[in-house]
N, C-alpha and C positions, 0 to 999 in steps of 0.2 A: 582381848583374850586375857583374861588372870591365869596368873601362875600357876594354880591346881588344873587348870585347862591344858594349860601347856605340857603339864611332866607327863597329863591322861596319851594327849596326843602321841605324845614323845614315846608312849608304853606301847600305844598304838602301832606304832612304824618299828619297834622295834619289833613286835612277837607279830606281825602282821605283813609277811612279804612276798614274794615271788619266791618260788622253790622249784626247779628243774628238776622230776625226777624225787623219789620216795627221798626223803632227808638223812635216814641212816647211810644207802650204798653215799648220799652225797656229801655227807659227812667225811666218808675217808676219802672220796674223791677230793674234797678241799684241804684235806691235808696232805693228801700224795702232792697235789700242785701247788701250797704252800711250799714244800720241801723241796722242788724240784728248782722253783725260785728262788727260794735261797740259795741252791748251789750257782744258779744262774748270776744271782746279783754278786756273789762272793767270786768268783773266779770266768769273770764277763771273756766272752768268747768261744765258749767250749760249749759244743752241741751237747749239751748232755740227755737229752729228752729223746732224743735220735742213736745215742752210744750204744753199742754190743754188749757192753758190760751190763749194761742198767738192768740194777736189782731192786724188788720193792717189798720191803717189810713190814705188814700191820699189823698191831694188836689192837684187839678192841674186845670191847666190855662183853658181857652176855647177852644186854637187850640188844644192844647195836648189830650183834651176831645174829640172834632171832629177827629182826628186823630185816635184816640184808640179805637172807639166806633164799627165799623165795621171789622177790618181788624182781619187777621187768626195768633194766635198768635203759634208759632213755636212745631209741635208736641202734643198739645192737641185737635186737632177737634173743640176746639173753640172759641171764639170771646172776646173781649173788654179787659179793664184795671184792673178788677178786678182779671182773672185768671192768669195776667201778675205780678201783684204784691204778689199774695200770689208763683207763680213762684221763685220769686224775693226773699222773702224771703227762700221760701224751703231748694233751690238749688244755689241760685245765687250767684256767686262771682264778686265781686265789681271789682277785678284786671281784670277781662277782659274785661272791658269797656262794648263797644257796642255788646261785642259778650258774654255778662253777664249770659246767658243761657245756653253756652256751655255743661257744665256737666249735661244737661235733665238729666231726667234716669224715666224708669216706676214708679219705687216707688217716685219719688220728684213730676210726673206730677196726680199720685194717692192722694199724701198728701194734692198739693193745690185744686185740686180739692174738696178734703172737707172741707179744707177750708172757700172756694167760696159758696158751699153747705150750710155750718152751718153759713153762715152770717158773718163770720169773719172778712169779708173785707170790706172797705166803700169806696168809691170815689166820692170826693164832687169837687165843682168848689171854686176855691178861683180869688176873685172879687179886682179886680185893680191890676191886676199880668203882669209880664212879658209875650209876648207872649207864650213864651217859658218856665212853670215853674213847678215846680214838690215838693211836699215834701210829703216824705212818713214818717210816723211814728210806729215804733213795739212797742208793749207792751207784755211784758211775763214775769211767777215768779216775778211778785212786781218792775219789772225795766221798763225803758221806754228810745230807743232811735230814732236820728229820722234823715234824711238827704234834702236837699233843692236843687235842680240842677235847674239852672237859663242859659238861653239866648242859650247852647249849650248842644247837647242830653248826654254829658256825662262829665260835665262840676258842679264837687258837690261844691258850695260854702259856704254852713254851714253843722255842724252837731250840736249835741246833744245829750247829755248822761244824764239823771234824774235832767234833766232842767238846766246844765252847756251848755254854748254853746262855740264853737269854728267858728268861720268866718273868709273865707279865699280867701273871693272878696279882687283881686288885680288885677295893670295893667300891662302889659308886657314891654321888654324893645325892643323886636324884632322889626323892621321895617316894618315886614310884620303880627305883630300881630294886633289886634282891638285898635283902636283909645283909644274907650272906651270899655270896657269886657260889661258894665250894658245897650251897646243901643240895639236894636232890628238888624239894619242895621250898617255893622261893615265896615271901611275902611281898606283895606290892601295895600293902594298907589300901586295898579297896574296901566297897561293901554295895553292897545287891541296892540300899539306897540311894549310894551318892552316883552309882552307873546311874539309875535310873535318871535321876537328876540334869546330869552332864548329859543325857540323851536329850532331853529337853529342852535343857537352856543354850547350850554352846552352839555360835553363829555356824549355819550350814556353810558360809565360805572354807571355816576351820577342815570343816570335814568331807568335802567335795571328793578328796584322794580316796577314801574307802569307795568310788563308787569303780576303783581298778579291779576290786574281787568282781564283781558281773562282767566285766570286760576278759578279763582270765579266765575264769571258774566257769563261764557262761561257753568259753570256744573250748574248753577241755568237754564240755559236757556236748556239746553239737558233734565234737567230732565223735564220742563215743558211742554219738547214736548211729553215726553216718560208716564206721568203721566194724572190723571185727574181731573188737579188744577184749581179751580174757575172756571171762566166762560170759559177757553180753548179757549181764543183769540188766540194765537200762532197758539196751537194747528190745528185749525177750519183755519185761514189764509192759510197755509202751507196743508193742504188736501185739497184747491178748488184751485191750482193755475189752471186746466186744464179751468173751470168754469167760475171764476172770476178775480182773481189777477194776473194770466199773473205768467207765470216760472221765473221770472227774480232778479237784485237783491235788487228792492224795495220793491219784496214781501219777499223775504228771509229775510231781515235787519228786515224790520217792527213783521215779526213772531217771529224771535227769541230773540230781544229785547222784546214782548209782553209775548213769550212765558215764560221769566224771571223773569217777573212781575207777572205772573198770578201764578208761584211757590210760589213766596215769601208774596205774598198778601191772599194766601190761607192758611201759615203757615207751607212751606217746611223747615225741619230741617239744612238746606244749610245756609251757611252765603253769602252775597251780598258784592261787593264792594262798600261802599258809597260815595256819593260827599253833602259834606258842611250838612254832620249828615242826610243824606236819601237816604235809597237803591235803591229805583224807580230811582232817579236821577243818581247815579250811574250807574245803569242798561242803563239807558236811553242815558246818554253822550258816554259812552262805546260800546254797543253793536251793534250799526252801523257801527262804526269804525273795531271791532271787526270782524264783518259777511264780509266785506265789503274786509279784509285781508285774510277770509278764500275763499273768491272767488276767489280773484287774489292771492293768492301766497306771498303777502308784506310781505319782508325780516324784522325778529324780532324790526331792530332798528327804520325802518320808522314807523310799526305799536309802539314803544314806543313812539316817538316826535309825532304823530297824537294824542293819548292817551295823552299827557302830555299837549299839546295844548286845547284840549275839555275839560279836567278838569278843567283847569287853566280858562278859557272864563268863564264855569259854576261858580268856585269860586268869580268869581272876579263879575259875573252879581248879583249871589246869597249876594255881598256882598251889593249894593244897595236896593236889594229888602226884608231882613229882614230872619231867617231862614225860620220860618210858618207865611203864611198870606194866603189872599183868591186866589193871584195867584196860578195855578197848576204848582207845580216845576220842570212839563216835560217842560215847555216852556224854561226854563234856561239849561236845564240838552239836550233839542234835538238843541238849539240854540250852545250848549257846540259842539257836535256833527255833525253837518252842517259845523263847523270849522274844525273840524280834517278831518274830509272827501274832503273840499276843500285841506288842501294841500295835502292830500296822492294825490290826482288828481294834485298838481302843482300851486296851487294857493297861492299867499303868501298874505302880508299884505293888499293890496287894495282888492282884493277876497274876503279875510275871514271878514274885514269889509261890503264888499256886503251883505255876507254872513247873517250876525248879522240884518243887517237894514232889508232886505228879510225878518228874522222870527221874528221880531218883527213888521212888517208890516202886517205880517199874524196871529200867532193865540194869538197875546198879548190880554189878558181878557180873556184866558179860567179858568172858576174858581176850586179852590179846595175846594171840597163837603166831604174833607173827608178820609182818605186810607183805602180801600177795596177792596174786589178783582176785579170789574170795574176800576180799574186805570188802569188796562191794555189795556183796551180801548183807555184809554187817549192817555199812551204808544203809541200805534201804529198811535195813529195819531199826537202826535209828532213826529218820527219820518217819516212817510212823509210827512212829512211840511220839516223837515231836508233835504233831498233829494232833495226836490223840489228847496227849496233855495241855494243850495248847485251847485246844476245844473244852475241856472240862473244865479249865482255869476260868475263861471267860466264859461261863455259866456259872463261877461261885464254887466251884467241886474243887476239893485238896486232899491230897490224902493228909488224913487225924496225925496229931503229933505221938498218939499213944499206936501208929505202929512201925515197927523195924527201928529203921535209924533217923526216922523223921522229928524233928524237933520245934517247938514253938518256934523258936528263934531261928530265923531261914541261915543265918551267917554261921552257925551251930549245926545245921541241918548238912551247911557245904561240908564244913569242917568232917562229920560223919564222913560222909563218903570217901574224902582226902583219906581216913585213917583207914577207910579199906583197901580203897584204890593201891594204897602205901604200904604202910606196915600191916594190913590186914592181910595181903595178897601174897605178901615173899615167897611164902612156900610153894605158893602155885607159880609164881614168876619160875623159881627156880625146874618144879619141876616140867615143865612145859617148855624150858631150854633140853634140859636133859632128855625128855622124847625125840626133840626135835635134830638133836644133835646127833644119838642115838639110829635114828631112823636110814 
């Protein structure tokens, strides 16, 4: 393996993981249980997760508000940021990152629920923040600690122990880490060519580990067909093919990637493989590719480099366009997607850039209102937009550089949509909180 193999991989495992549970409510969940460990490691022997006094105070950003305010949070039956954090303290363990819930249990989802009940919990907005920010603070038995996760869902850069602080914003030395760790939109010097490239050449032993997203992404999606999660887009897809959708495998891909969303967005105990800290997008870049192997037969290795490819597209578009902002991040995560499927089909690097300019020619500006169980909606109509582009690519069809925000130059063409996605979008980000807040 060379060194530029290594740092890819290395980007790979980082924005490519197991996520329990929509990433925002799990956001403050990791910091409520950051926080509550710290009180635990500072003053060992005091139950403080069990205490009558325990108080839990969050701020967090506007996206992370919009994010958390609808969506199903993992095994309680119900909704927003409030029963995510007193979750978070209960039960939560800080060492398992994004999957900080794992040890649910009846008695931890009984505890915070009264919690949540006796007012214990607050969640406020804190004003000129990062997109991306989070600080939860516990109070119990006379002490108080508290943790800060900035720019990345699992990503603590301060804590706090009875107003001591420790801060541990720094920048990396990796070549494929962020430029800067503090900007919203992070560079990781890829390009649409040297993905293509490292699909090709680098030993599939290297890359064996992506074939966890079909193992994950694959039983979120089975149970979502077998269950009756949110609004049962999958579900509902997949019983009218005689009707409506035609038996074929635009309807299969779109159900069962939908039907994976509509698990996880409804608060199936299943953890999600994520891309660039969000399960949707995971779910989304994957599960085409995914349905797409289980129709043809594709031998383990081609379905790893198609997978390794659509990650990599999504990382690297995700990395222009900021983590949360008003774009919906099926558009990167079915764009991620539309690529791996070109070359399982044989397409290589002119293709898979068709590929790219096709879906950014199509549904660039669908906004995000929000994660709820409706995203599966979205879901499914990214990916047929995926398909759709994916099929004109490999016939030679692109959309022209002379229209919208399409440019010769594909890496020019990303860079467009980053500037909508971003600074093109603010106003709608903001106002699309303020409805939502409003309402």
């Amino acid at each position: 393996m060379t060194s530029r193999e290594s740092e890819i991989i290395g980007l790979i495992h980082r924005e490519v993981k197991p996520a329990l549970g929509c990433t925002e409510p799990v956001a403050v969940a990791l910091a409520a249980a950051k926080a509550v460990e710290l009180l635990e490691d500072s003053f060992p022997g005091t139950d403080f997760r069990n205490d009558k006094s325990l108080d839990i105070d969050v701020r967090v950003s506007g996206n992370i508000l919009k994010n958390g305010m609808g969506v199903g949070i993992p095994g309680t039956g119900m909704i927003g940021l409030r029963i995510a954090a007193a979750l978070g303290t209960v039960c939560g363990r800080a060492s398992y990152g994004l999957e900080v819930l794992k040890d649910l249990s009846d008695d931890g989802v009984r505890a915070a629920k009264e919690l949540v009940t006796g007012n214990k919990v607050r969640i406020d907005i804190e004003k000129n923040s990062p997109k991306l920010y989070v600080k939860a603070s516990v109070t119990a038995c006379g002490h108080s600690a508290g943790a800060i996760i900035e720019n990345m869902h699992d990503r603590i850069v301060e804590t706090m122990v009875d107003g001591d602080v420790n801060d541990f914003r720094h920048c990396h030395g990796d070549s494929t880490e962020p430029v800067e760790d503090d900007r919203d939109t992070l560079d990781y010097h890829l390009t649409v060519k040297e993905i293509c490239e490292f699909t090709d050449t680098v030993a599939f032993d290297d890359i064996k580990f992506i074939l966890d997203d079909r193992k994950l992404n694959l039983a979120l999606a089975e149970e979502g067909l077998k269950g009756d999660y949110g609004l049962k887009v999958g579900k509902t897809i997949l019983s009218n093919t005689e009707e409506v959708f035609g038996n074929d495998f635009l309807t299969y891909a779109m159900a069962m990637t939908a039907a994976a969303s509509d698990a996880r967005m409804a608060g199936c105990t299943l953890p999600a493989m994520s891309n660039s800290g969000s399960g949707n997008q995971g779910i989304t870049v994957s599960m085409p590719i995914i349905a797409y192997a289980l129709k043809h037969g594709t031998p383990d290795e081609n379905l790893a480099r198609a997978l390794i490819l659509s990650n990599l597209i999504a990382i690297h578009i995700k990395g222009y366009l900021g983590r949360l902002s008003a774009l919906c991040g099926c558009v990167v995560a079915s764009t991620g997607s539309s690529c791996g499927l070109v070359w399982l089909k044989g397409g290589r690097y002119n293709e898979i850039c068709a590929a790219i300019k096709n879906m950014t020619g199509n549904i660039t500006g669908m906004v995000c209102d929000g994660a709820k169980v409706g995203c599966a909606m979205k879901v499914a109509s990214g990916v047929s937009s995926s398909i759709q582009s994916a099929v004109l690519a490999l016939k030679g069809i692109c959309v022209c550089e002379t229209d919208g925000i399409i440019d010769r130059d594909i890496e020019k063409t990303i860079s467009n949509l980053g500037s909508i996605g971003s600074s093109g979008m603010e106003m709608a980000d903001s106002l699309i909180q303020k409805i939502m807040v409003c309402k």
